[in-house]
C-alpha positions in Angstrom: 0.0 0.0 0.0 1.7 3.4 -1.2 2.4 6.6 0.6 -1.0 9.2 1.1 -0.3 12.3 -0.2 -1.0 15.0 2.8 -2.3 18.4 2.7 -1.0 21.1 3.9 -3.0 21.2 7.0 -1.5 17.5 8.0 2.3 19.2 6.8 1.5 22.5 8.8 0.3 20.3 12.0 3.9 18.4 11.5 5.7 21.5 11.8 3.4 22.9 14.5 4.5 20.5 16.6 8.0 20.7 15.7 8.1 24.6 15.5 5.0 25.7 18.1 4.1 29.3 17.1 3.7 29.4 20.7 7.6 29.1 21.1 8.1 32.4 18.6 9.3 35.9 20.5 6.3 38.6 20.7 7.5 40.8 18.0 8.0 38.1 15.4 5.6 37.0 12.3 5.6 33.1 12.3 3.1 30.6 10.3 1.0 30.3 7.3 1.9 33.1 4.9 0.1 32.1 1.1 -2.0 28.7 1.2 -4.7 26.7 1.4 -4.9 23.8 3.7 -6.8 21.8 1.9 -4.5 21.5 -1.0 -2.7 18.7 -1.2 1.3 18.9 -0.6 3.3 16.8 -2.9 6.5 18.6 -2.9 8.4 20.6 -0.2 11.0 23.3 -0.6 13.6 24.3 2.6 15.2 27.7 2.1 16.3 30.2 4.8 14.9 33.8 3.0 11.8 34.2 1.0 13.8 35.7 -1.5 12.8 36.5 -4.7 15.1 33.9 -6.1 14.2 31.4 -4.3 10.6 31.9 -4.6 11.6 31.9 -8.5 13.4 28.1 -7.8 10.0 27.3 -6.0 7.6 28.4 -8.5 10.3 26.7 -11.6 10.1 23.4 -9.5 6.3 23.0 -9.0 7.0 22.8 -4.9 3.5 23.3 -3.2 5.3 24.1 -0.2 8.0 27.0 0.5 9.3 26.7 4.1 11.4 29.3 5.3 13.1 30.2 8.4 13.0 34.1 7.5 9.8 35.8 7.4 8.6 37.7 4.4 6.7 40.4 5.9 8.0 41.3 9.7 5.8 43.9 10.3 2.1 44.2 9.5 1.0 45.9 5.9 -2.1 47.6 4.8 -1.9 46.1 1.1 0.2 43.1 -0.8 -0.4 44.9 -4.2 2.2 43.6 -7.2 3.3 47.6 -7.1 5.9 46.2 -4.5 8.5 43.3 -4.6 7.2 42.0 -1.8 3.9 42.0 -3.0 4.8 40.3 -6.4 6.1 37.7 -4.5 2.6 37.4 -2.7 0.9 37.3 -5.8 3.3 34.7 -7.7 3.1 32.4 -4.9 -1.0 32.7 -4.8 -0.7 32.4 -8.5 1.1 29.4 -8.9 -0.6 27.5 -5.9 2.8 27.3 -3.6 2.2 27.8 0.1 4.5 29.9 2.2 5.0 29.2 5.8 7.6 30.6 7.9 9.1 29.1 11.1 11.5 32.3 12.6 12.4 32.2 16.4 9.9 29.6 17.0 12.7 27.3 14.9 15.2 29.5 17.1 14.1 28.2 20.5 13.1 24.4 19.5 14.9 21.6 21.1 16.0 20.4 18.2 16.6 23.7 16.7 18.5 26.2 14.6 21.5 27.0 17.1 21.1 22.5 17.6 21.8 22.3 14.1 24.9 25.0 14.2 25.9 23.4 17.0 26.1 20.2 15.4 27.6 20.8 12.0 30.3 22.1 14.3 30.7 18.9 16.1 29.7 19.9 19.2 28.1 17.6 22.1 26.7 17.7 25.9 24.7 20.6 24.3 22.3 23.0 26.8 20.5 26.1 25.8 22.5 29.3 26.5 19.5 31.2 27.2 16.9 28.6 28.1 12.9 29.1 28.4 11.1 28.2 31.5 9.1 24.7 30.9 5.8 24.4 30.3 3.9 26.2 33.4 3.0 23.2 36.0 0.6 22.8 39.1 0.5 19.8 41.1 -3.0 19.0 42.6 -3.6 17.4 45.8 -6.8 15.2 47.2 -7.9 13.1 50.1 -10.6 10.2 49.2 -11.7 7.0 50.8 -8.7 4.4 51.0 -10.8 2.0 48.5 -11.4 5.0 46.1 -7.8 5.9 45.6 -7.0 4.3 42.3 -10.4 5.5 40.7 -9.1 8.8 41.6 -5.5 8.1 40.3 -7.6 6.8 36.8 -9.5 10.0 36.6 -7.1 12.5 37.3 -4.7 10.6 34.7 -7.1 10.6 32.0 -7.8 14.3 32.4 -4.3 15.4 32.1 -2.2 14.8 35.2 -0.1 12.7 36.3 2.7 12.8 33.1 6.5 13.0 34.0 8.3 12.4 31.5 8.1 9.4 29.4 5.7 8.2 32.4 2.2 8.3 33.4 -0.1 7.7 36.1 2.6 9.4 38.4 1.0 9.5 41.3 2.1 10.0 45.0 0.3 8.9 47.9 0.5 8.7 51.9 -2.7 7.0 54.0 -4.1 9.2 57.0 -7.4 10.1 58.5 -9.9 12.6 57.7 -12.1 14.3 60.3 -15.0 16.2 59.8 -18.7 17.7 61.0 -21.7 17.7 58.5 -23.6 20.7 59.3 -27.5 22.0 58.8 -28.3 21.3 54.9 -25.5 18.8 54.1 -25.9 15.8 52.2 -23.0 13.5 53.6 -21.7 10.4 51.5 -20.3 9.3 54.5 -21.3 10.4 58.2 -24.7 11.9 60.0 -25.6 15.9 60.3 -24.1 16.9 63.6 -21.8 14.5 64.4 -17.8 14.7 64.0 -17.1 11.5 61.8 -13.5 9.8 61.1 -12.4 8.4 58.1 -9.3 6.5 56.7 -8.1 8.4 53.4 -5.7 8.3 50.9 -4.0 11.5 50.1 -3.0 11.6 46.2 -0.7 14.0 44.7 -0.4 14.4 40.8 1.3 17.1 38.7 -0.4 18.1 35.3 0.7 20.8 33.1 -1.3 24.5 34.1 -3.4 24.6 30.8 -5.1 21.6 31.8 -5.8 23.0 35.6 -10.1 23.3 34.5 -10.3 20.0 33.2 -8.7 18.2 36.3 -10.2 20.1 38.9 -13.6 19.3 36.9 -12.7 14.9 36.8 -11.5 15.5 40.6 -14.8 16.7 41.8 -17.2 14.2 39.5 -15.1 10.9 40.7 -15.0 12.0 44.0 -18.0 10.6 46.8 -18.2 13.4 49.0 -20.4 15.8 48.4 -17.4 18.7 49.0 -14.3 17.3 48.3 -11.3 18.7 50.0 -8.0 19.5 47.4 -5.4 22.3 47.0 -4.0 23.0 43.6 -0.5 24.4 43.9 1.5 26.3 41.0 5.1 24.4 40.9 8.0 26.9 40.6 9.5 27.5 36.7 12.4 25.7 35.8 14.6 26.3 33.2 14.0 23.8 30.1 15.7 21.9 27.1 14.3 25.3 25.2 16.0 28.4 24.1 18.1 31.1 21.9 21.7 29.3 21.5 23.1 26.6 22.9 26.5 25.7 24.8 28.6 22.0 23.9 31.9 21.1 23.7 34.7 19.4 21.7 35.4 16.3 21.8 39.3 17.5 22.0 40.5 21.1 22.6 41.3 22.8 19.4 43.2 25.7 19.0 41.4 28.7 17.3 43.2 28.4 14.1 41.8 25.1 13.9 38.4 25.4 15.1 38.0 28.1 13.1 39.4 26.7 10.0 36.4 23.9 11.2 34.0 26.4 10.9 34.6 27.8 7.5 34.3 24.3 6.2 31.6 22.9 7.9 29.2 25.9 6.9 28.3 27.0 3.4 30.9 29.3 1.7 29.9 33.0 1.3 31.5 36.0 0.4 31.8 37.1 4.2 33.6 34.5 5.1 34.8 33.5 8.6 36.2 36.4 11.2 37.8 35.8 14.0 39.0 37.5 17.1 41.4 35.8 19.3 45.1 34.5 19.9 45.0 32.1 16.8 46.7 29.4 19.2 44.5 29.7 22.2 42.9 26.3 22.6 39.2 26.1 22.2 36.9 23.2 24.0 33.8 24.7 25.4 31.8 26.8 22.5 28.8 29.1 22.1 26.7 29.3 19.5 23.9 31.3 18.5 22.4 30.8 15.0 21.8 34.3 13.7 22.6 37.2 14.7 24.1 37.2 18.5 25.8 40.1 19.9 22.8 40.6 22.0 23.7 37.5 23.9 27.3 38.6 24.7 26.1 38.6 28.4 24.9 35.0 28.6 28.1 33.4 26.8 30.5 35.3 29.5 28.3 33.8 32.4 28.9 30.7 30.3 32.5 31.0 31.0 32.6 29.0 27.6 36.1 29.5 25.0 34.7 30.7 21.8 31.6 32.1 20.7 30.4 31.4 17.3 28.0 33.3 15.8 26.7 35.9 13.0 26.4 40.1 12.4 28.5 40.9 15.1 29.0 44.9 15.6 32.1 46.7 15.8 31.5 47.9 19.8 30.0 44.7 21.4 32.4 42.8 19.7 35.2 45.1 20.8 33.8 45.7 24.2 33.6 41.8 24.7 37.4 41.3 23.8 38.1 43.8 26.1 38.7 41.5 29.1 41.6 38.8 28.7 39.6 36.2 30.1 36.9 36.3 27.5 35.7 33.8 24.7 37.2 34.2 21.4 34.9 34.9 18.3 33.9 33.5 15.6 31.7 35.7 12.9 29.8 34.3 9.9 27.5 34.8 7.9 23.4 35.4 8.9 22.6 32.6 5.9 25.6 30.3 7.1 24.8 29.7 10.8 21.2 29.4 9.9 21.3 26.8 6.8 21.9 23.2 8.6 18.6 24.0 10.4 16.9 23.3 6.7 18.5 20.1 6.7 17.2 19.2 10.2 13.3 20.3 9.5 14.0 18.7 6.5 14.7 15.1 8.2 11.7 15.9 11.2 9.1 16.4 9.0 9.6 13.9 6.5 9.7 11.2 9.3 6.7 12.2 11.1 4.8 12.4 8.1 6.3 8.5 7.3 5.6 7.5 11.0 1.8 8.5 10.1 1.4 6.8 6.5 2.3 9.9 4.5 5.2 11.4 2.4 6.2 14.4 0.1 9.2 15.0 -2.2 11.7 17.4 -0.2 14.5 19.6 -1.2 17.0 21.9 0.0 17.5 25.2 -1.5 21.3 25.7 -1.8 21.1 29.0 -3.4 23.2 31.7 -1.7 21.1 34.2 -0.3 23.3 36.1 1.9 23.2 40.2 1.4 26.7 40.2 0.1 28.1 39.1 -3.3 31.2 40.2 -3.3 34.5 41.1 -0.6 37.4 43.1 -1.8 
């Protein structure tokens, strides 16, 4: 039985998962830019800028799909007329039935992501996010039922949410005490007479469950419970940092000095005009690396507290750059090009989504755009 052919929808769910808009910083422009989801997707194109070049390769090769890490509009516009180049662009793609979906910082702060992809071309391992998010919010909920009830509650709780750690579920703690109590005027006790204090052996159960699904547990809690006001505290768990983030932080599998490491660099990323820049004692030796797919002398900060060797990384400026080689005990740096620390991300989406889609009885014909889109062609 042969491979379905998925629409965009099932493609854009892939990458959803993979690239959760939710992940993408405030101020960026993430998702579904020209489409339609019900169209199916037999063909898939990986580029880093929605160029008009590549969406000229695109168009040329019949790809239905145009993923890019780069967003074509940033900001928000009043009109896509063809008067502008970026509008042309909207039209063609529209035109000629390609879909256009942009995964930016979303990609960025993936666990696999962009900087997991630099960081790997560069052969780089025990890798940690240099400036991690928090994990998902969590609460842990807490309940005392009848001993004999206990693993009813355990079930419910589980199946509305809680109780995941991990690659585990039905995580459940749980301590046996006793429960007192007096049913007062107008109570309807499940266990005990109005007036009277009553004693009863209970189970305490303690679960964690991810915040969003707070409602829905709280709502299973109080129809599997007997008593007619069940006691439970909900409690918000503290934020932790997470597998998440901008950058990340590995090291060599043996210290290189900077002549080296950089000349590994040059040769592990795509060739542009820019080239490779680097500031440091060419013979200092290099083990534990930064990187930061992109541009990154915002982050000089985080890779000092990293106490790391070199920093690898793109558009670095003339006075952070300067002002970060200013103390001897700093990492050395390594500048490339924007397009170059970005473009073995493409080759990791690449590899995701076709395997997710194969893992769900799907597939599509992928490609990687190897045109050169970097803003400089040539350096005298």
């Amino acid at each position: 039985m042969g491979r379905v052919t998925p629409t965009l929808a099932d493609v854009l769910a892939v990458l959803d998962r993979l690239y959760d808009p939710s992940w993408a910083e405030s101020w960026d422009a993430v998702g579904l830019v020209t489409g339609d989801p019900g169209q199916p997707v037999k063909r898939v194109l990986f580029a880093v800028d929605p160029m008009r070049v590549v969406v000229d390769e695109a168009i040329a090769g019949e790809f239905d799909l145009l993923v890019t890490h780069h967003p074509l509009y940033l900001k928000g516009v009043s009109s896509v007329a063809a008067t502008t180049p970026k509008g042309r662009v909207v039209h063609d793609l529209i035109r000629s039935g390609t879909a256009l979906h942009v995964c930016h910082t979303n990609a960025d702060n993936a666990n696999p992501g962009v900087s997991d992809a630099l960081a790997n071309a560069l052969g780089l391992t025990e890798t940690r996010p240099l400036n991690a998010m928090p994990v998902d919010p969590m609460d842990k909920i807490g309940v005392q039922v009848p001993v004999a009830e206990a693993d009813a509650m355990i079930d419910a709780l589980t199946a509305a949410g809680a109780g995941t750690i991990g690659d585990y579920d039905r995580a459940a703690w749980t301590a046996t005490g006793e429960g007192t109590f007096r049913p007062l005027d107008g109570a309807n006790p499940t266990v005990g007479e109005v007036g009277r204090i009553e004693r009863v052996a209970e189970t305490r159960i303690e679960m964690v469950l991810p915040r969003y699904r707070r409602r829905q547990v709280v709502e299973a809690l109080r129809a599997a419970h007997s008593y007619e006001e069940p006691a439970f505290d909900v409690l918000e768990l503290a934020e932790l940092p997470g597998q998440r983030g901008g950058g990340r932080v590995g090291v060599l599998d043996e210290p290189l000095p900077l002549r080296e490491f950089a000349a590994r660099v040059a040769t592990r990323l795509p060739r542009t005009e820019h080239g490779v820049r680097v500031s440091g004692d060419p013979e200092r030796l290099i083990e534990s690396v930064a990187v930061v797919g992109g541009a990154g002398d915002s982050e000089f900060a985080r890779v000092r507290a990293a106490g790391v060797d070199a920093y690898v990384t793109a558009d670095l400026r003339h006075h952070p750059a300067t002002e970060a080689r200013a103390y001897d005990e700093g990492p050395a740096l390594v500048d490339v090009a924007h397009w170059a620390s970005e473009w073995p991300w493409l080759v990791d989406a690449e590899r995701l989504l076709t395997s997710a889609l194969a893992a769900g009885g799907s597939s599509v014909d992928t490609h990687i755009s190897t045109l050169c889109t970097d803003a400089w062609d040539l350096r005298l």
